[in-house]
TORVOLUM-795425 format. One record per residue (C-alpha): x, y, z. Coordinates in steps of 0.25 Angstrom, whole numbers, plus 5000, padded with zeros to 4 digits. Example, Ala and Ser with C-alpha at 12.3 -4.5 7.8 and 13.67 -1.06 7.14 Angstrom:
TORVOLUM-795425
<atom <5049; 4982; 5031>>
<atom <5055; 4996; 5029>>
This chain:
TORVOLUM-795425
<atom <5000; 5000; 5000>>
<atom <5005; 5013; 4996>>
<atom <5008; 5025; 5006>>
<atom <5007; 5040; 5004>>
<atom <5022; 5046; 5003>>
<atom <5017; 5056; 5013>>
<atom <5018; 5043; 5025>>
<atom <5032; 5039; 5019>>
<atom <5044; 5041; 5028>>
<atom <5056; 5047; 5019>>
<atom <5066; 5039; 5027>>
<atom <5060; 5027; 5028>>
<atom <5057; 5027; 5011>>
<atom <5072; 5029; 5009>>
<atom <5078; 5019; 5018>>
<atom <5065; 5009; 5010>>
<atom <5073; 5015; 4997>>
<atom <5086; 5011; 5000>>
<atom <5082; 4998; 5004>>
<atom <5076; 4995; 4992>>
<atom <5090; 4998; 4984>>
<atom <5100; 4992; 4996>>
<atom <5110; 4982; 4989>>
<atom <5120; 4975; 4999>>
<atom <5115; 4983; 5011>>
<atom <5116; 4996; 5003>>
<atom <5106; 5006; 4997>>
<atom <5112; 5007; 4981>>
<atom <5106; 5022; 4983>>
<atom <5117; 5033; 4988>>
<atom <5116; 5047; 4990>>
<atom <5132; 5053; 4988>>
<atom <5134; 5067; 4987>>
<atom <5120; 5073; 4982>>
<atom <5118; 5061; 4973>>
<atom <5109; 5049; 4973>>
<atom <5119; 5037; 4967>>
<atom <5112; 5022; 4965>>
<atom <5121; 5008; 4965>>
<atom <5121; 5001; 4952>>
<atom <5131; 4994; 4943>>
<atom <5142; 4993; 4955>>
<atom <5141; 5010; 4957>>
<atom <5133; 5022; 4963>>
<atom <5127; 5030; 4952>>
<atom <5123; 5042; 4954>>
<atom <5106; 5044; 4951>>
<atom <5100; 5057; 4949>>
<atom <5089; 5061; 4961>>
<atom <5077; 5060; 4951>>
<atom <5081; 5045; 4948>>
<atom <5083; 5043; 4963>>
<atom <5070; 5051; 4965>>
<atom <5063; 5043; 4955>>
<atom <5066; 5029; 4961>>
<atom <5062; 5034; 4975>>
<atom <5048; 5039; 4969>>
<atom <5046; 5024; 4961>>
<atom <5051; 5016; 4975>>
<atom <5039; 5025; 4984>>
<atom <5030; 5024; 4972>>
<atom <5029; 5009; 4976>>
<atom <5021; 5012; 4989>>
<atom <5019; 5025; 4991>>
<atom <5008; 5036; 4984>>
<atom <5009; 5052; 4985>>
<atom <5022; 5054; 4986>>
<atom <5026; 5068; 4985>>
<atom <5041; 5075; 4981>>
<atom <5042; 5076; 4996>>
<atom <5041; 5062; 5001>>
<atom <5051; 5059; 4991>>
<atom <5061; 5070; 4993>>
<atom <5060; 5066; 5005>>
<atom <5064; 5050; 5004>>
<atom <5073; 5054; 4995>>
<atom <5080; 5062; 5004>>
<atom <5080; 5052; 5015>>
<atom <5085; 5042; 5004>>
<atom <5098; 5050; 5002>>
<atom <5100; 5052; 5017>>
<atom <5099; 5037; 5018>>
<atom <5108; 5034; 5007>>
<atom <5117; 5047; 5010>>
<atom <5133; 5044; 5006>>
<atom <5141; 5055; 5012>>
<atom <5145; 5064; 5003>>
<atom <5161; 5063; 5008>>
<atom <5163; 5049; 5005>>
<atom <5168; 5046; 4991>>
<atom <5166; 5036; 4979>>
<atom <5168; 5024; 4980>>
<atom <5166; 5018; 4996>>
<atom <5159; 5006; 5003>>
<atom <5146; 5009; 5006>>
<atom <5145; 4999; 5018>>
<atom <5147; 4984; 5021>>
<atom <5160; 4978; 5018>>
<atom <5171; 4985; 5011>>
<atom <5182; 4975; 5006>>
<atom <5191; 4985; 4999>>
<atom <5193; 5001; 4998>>
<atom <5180; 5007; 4991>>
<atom <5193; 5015; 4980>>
<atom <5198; 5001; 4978>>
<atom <5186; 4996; 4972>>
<atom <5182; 4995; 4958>>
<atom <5168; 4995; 4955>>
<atom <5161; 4987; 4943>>
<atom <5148; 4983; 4939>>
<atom <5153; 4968; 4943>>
<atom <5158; 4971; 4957>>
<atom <5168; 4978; 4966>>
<atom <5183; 4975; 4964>>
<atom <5193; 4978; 4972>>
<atom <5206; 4982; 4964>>
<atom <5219; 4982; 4972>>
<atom <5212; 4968; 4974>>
<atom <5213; 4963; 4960>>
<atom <5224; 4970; 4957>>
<atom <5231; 4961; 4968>>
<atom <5223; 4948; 4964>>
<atom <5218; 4946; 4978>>
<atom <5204; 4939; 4982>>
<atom <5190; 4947; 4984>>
<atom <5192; 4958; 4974>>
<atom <5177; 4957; 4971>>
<atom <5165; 4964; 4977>>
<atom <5152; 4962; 4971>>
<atom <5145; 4978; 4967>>
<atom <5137; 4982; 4979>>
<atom <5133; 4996; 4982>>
<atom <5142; 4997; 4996>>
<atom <5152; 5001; 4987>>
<atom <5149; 5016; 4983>>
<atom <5154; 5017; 4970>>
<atom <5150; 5029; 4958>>
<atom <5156; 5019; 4947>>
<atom <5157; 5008; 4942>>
<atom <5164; 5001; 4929>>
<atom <5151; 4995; 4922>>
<atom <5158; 4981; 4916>>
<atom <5162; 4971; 4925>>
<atom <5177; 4972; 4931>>
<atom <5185; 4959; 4928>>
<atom <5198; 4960; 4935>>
<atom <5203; 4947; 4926>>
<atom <5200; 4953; 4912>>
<atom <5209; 4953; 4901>>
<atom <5220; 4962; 4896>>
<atom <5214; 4974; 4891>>
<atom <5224; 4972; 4879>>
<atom <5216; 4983; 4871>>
<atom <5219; 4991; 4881>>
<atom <5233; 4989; 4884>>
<atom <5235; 4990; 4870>>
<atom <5230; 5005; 4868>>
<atom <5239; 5008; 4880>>
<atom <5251; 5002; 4872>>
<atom <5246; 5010; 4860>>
<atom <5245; 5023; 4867>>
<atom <5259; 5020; 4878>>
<atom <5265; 5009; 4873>>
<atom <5279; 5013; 4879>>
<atom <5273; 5020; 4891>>
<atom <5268; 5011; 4901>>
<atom <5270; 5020; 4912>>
<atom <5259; 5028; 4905>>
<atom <5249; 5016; 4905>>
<atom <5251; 5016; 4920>>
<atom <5248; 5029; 4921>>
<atom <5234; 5028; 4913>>
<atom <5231; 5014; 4921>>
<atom <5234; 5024; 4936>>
<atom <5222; 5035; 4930>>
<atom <5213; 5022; 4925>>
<atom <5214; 5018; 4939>>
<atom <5211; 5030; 4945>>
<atom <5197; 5028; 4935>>
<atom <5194; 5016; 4941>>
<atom <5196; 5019; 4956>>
<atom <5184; 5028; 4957>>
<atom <5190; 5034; 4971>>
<atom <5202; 5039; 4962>>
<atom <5193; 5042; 4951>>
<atom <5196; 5059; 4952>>
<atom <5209; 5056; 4951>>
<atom <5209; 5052; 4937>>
<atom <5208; 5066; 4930>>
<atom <5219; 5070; 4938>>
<atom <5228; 5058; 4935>>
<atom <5224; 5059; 4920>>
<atom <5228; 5074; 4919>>
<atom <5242; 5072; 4927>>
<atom <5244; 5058; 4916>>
<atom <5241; 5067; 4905>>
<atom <5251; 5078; 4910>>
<atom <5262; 5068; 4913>>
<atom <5260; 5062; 4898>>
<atom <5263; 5075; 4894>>
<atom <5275; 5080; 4900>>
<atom <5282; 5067; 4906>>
<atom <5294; 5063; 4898>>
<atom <5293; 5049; 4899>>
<atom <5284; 5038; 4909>>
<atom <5285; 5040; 4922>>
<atom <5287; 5027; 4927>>
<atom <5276; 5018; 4934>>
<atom <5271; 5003; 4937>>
<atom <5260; 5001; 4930>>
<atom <5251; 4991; 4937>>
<atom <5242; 4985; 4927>>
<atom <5233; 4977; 4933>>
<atom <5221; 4984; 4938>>
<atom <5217; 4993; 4928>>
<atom <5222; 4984; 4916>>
<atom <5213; 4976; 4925>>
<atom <5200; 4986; 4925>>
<atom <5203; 4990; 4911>>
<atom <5202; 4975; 4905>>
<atom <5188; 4972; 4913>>
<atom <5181; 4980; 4904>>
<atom <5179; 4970; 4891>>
<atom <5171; 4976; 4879>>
């Protein structure tokens, strides 16, 4: 039996609201820094107000009749109090439960939650199913295979573009790192302009270690 929205209790519709979205003991709806952001595909997205808005009217619409802009502004502001992440704590973190490895160590996919320094080393448990404890903004949208082939095409280009200047390839595999690892993602611009600068005036490679087995890695999960 339906109820008029004028008897509904704003706190006690959010909480029902949250619960209906809760996977692995946690609500896929957030509200970060003046935005609403939904779980999906192994990432928060961010969602404009009127789609969050218009999900909230469909779930009352099931049992309530009357509502009124009021009662809704009204749960909907109780449903980002209730969902509320602080506006100081950065991308990606662990939401709750169990945090196996540093939140800027993780790679998010649509497939899982992989631990890099992990597979990098070749040790156990480098695997986490997706789940939306782990507050993410992105996501690569193809499965991560960490036993993919040599991404020879790749590798090829590279030898075309710095065949006798592997301290270059190095260099271009430290900034496609810095793409990956979302907590290091700012960086990138940064890194990119000082690479481009140092290309320009440096008289010959610095030199490096490259270490080629994480992002060759990433980059050869990715198959057409």
């Amino acid at each position: 039996m339906k109820v008029p929205g004028k008897e509904l209790d704003a706190a006690t519709e959010a909480k029902r609201i949250l619960d209906s979205v809760t996977v692995d003991d946690v609500p896929k709806l957030r509200f970060w820094r003046g935005e609403f952001w939904w779980w999906e595909k192994g990432a928060y997205r961010e969602q404009s107000k009127d789609e969050i808005r218009a999900r909230v009217i469909t779930h009352l619409n099931a049992n309530t009749f009357a509502l009124t802009s009021r009662v809704v502004n009204d749960i909907l502001d109780q449903t980002k109090a209730q969902s509320i992440m602080p506006a100081i704590h950065d991308a990606p973190r662990w939401l709750a439960g169990e945090k196996p490895w540093p939140a800027d160590e993780v790679l998010a996919a649509r497939n899982g939650l992989f631990h890099l320094p992990s597979i990098v080393d070749r040790k156990e448990n480098w695997r986490e199913d997706p789940t939306p404890r782990f507050f993410a903004t992105s996501a690569l949208d193809y499965d991560f295979d960490p036993k993919a082939d040599r991404p020879t095409e790749w590798l090829r280009f590279l030898g075309q573009l710095w065949g006798d200047d592997p301290e270059s390839v190095a260099l271009l595999q430290m900034w496609m790192g810095c793409l990956i690892r979302q907590s290091e993602r700012r960086l990138s611009s940064r890194f990119l302009s000082s690479f481009t600068c140092w290309r320009a005036v440096a008289p010959k490679p610095i030199p490096m270690r490259p270490n080629t087995n994480a992002t060759t890695s990433m980059i050869a999960a990715r198959r057409p």
